[in-house]
N, C-alpha and C positions, 0 to 999 in steps of 0.2 A: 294149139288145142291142148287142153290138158282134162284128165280123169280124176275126180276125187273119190275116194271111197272115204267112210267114215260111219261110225256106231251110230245106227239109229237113234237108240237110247236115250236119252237126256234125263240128267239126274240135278236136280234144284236142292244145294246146299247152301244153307245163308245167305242166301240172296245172287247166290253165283249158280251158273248153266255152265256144267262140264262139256265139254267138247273135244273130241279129239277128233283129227285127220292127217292123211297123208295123202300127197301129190304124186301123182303117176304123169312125167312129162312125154307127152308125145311127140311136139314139133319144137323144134330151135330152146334148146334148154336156154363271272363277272361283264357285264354286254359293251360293247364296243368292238373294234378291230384292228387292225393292224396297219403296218408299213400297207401300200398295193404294190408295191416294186416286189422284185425277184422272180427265178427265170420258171413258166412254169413244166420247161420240160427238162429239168432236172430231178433225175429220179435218186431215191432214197438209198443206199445199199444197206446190205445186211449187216449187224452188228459185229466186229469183232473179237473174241470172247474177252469178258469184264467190261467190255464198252461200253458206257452209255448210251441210251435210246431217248431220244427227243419226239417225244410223237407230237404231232400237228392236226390237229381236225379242224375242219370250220362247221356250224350249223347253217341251214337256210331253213330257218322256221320262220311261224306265219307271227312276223310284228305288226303287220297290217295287213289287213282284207278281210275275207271274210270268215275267219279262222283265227282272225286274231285273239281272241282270249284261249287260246288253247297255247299263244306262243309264251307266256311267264309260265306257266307249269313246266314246260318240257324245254324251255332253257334253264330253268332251275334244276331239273332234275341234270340235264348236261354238265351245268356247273358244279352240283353238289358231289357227283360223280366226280368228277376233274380233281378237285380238294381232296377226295380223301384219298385217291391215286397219286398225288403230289402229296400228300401227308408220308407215306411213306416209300419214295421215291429212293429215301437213301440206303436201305435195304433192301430195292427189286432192282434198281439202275434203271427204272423208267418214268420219266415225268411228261407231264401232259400239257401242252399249249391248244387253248382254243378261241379261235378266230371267227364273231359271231357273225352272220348274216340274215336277210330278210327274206322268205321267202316270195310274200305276198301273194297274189293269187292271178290268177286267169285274167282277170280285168283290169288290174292295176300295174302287171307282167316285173313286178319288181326282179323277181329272179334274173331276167335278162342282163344287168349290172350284173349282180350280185353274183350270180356263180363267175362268173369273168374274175371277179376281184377275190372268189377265194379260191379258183385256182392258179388265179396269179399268187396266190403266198403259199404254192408246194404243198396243200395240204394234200394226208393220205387219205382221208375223209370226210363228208358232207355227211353229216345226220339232218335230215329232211327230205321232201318237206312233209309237212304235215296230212296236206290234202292231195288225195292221190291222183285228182287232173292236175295239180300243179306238178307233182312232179314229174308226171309223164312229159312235161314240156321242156324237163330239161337232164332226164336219165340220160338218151345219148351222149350230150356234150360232157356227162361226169365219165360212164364210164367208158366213153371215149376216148377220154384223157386218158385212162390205166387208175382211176382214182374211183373207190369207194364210196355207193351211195346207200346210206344207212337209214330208214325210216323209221321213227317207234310208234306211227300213225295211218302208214300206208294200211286199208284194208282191199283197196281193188283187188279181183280176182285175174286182173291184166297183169301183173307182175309174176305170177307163178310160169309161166310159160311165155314172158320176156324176154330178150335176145340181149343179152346185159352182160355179158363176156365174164362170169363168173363174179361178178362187181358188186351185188344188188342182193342187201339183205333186211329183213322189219321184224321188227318185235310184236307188229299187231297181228293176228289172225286175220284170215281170210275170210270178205264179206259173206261166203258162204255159211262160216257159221254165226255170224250173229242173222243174217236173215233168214236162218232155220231157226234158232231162240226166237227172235223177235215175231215171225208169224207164228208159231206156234201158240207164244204167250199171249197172239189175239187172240185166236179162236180157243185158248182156253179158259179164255175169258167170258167166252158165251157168246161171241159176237160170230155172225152168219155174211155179211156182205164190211168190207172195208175199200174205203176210200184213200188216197194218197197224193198228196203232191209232193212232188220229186225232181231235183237240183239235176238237170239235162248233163251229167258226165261221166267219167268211168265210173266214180264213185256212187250215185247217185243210181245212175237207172241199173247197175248191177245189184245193190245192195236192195231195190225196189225189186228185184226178178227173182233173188234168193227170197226174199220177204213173198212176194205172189206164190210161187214154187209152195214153198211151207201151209202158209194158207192154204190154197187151194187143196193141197194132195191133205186136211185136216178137215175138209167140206167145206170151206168158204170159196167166197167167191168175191173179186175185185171186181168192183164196180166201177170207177175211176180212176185216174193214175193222170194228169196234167203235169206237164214238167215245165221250167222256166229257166233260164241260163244268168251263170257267173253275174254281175251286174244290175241285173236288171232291179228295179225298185219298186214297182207297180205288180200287185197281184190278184186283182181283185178278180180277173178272168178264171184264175184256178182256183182262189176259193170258191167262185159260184159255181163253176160244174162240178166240186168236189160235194158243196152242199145240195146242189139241184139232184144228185143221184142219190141222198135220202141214206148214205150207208151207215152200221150200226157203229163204226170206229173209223176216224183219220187216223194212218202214219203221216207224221213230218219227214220225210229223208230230205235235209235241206242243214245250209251250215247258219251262217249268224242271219241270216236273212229270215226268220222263223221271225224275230224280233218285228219284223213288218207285218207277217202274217198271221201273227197271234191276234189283233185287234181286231181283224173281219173274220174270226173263226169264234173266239168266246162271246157270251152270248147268243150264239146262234147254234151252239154246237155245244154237248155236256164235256166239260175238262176232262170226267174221269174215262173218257173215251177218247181220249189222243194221246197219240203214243211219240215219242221220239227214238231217236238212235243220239249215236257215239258225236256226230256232225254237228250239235246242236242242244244234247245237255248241258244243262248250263243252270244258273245263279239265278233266276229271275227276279230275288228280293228288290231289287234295284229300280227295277225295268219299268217303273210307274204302274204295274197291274195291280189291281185291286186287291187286300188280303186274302188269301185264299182261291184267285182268281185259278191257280192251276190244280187244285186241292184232288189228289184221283189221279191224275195224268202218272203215266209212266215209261220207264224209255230203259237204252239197255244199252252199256258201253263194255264194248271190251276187256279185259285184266280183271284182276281180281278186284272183290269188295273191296272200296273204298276204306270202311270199315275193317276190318282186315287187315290191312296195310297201314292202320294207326300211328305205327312206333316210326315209321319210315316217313308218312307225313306230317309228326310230329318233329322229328329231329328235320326234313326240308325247312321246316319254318323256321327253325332254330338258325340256320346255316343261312336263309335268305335276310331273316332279321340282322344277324349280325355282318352281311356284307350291305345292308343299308339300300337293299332292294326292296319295292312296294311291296304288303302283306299279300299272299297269294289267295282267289276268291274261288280258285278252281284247280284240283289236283289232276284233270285228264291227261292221262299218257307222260306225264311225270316220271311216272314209274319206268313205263317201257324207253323212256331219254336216259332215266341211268342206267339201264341197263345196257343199250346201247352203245354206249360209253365203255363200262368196262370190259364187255367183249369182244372192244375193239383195243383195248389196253391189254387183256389178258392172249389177244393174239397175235399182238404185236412182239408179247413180252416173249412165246411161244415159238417163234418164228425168228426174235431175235434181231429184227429187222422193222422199220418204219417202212417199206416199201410196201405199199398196196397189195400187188399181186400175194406178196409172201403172208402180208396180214390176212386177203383172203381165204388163202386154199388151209388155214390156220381156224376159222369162225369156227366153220362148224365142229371141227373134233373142241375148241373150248365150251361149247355149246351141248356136247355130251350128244353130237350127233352122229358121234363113231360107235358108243354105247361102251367105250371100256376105259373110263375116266374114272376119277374120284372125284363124288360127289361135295361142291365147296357153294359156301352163301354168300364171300365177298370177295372183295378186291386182293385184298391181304392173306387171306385162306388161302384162295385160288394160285396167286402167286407165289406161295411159298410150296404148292406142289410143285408149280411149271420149276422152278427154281432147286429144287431138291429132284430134278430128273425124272417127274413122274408127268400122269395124264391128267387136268384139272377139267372136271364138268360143271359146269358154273347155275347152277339154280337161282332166278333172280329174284328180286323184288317182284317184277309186275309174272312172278310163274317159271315153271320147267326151263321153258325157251325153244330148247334142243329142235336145231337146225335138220330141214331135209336138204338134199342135196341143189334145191336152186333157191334157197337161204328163207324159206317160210317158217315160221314155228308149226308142230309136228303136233302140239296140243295147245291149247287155250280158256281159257275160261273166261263167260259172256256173264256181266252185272248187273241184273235186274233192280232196277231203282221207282221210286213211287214221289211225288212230288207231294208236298204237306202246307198247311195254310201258309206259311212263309215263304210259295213259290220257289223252294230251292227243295231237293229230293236227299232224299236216304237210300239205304239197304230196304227193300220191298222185302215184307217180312210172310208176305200170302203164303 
């Protein structure tokens, strides 16, 4: 069980919903791979002073299921992270090996291999997965092991008061607060009853309860809410009683499966009254929909503007063109993958040690969640504090960060986006 308190308030800057909270816990606080040999209950020890530091991570992000266009953003963002930690490797004595994996999803259970085989290669860390029932299926067996499970996409509200032995840290905010943004931005939209269909898992009927919650205590009222699970392919049952109850807006909380269910909703339903989330924004130029087909629609993803983050998703592309990876058609949670990354560099470099545990009990004070750091914006910044004897609080890319004590970020900011005749969205400028 856990208590959240947090500012009512919400303030719409450029397209971004500030949001801050904190958790009060009450019960039980380049793609390819490797060798699969080596032992994996051989543990890391701590650095000797001048010694070299080898860190090892692996990912399990989603290469396939239903998530998969969310896994080239945020293995690039791992990657490009990686490089510029190995870029100057020879004045921190830490370089960075990573070992990628697939996370897949619920239906397809790829993870089931896949974490086997990257903690068969000694890694101190898994960044993934992306989607937060997948990774609920396989948190024990990481930190289990004594090894670090790093999300930059987890939003379930099931991780803050998970049993994860100090192991288990994300860069995404807690579905509480985009589904206090996201219902709100219904009903201030003028809309009185919303309808919903919703992806049956942690992910999914949480971020639907925070979404009802909001709504509701703004004067609406939910009318329908049909859920459907991992797999399934047929939906025509929840589009009808989503549309048989007549409501003034659909939410989609749903991940790449929207793509089925957009064709029995347009047309029969106005575009500019469906909304999506973080699950399921996405590129739809491609998708065969008519021009303009989403024209109004709007949805709301975690981190900051897009827009905003320009210089950062400019120089990604730079860094993915020139290691001869496909053009990227989608930057979600990019951001929070590098960052993930260097806070797991800069608490390794802190700590002195490639061993998990020591990388752990290290996040948070890199993280500025001790509060008596110097404020730093990269890799190189950060490390030339830890390395000159001082405190480094690392300000990232996708925001603040700054860890509470069962490893959630402590503030965040929610992306308000509007989709325009080329089916793919911007910064929502309302």
């Amino acid at each position: 069980m856990s208590v959240f308190t947090r500012s009512r308030k919400r303030t719409i800057l450029g397209a971004v919903a500030l949001a801050g909270a904190s958790a009060l816990v009450l019960a039980g606080c380049s793609g390819g791979g490797g060798d699969t040999g080596g032992d994996s209950s051989a543990e890391p020890s701590a650095a000797a002073p001048g010694e070299e530091l080898a860190l090892k991570i692996g990912t399990a992000l989603p290469q396939t299921g239903n998530l998969a266009f969310l896994g080239p953003p945020e293995e690039a963002g791992v990657g490009y992270a990686a490089s510029q930690i190995n870029e100057v490797s020879d004045e921190t004595g830490l370089s960075i090996d990573v070992v990628y994996g697939d996370s897949g999803d619920t239906d397809n259970k790829a993870y089931e291999t896949e974490i086997p085989r990257l903690l068969g290669e000694d890694v101190a860390a898994i960044i993934g997965a992306a989607s937060s029932g997948t990774s609920l299926q396989f948190i024990d067996q990481v930190v289990g092991a004594g090894v670090i499970q790093f999300s930059p996409a987890n939003t379930s509200d099931a991780f803050t008061s998970y049993d994860d032995n100090g192991l288990y840290f994300r860069t995404a905010p807690s579905d509480v607060l985009q589904g206090e943004v996201l219902g709100n931005l219904i009903a201030e939209d003028g809309n009185q009853t919303l309808g919903m269909i919703v992806l049956n898992d942690s992910y999914g009927t949480g971020l639907a309860g925070y979404v009802t919650e909001a709504f509701e205590a703004a004067g609406g009222e939910v009318v329908a809410a049909p859920t459907y699970n991992t797999g399934d392919t047929n939906f025509d049952a929840q589009i009808s009683e989503v549309l048989a109850a007549d409501p003034d807006a659909i939410a989609l909380i749903t991940f790449e499966e929207v793509t089925t269910i957009l064709p029995g909703l347009l047309g029969s339903f106005p575009a500019d009254k469906l909304y999506f989330v973080d699950g399921n924004l996405s590129d739809f130029s491609d998708d065969g929909l008519e021009p303009g087909a989403l024209t109004g629609a709007k949805g709301t993803l975690p981190g900051l503007s897009i827009d905003s983050i320009g210089d950062f998703t400019a120089s990604l592309d730079e860094w993915v063109a020139a290691e001869g990876l496909p053009e990227l058609t989608e930057y979600s949670y990019a951001a929070e993958s590098f960052d993930a990354v260097v806070l797991l560099a800069l608490a390794s470099l802190a700590a002195g040690s490639t061993d998990s545990a020591a990388i752990a009990e290290n996040l948070i004070t890199v993280s500025g969640g001790d509060g008596d750091g110097e404020k730093c914006t990269s890799y190189a910044e950060c490390a030339d504090i830890i390395l000159g004897g001082g405190t480094a609080d690392y300000d990232g890319i996708s925001g603040p960060i700054t860890f509470d004590e069962v490893g959630d970020p402590t503030e965040a900011s929610i992306g308000i986006y509007q989709y325009g005749e080329d089916n793919t969205y911007s910064a929502y400028e309302g």
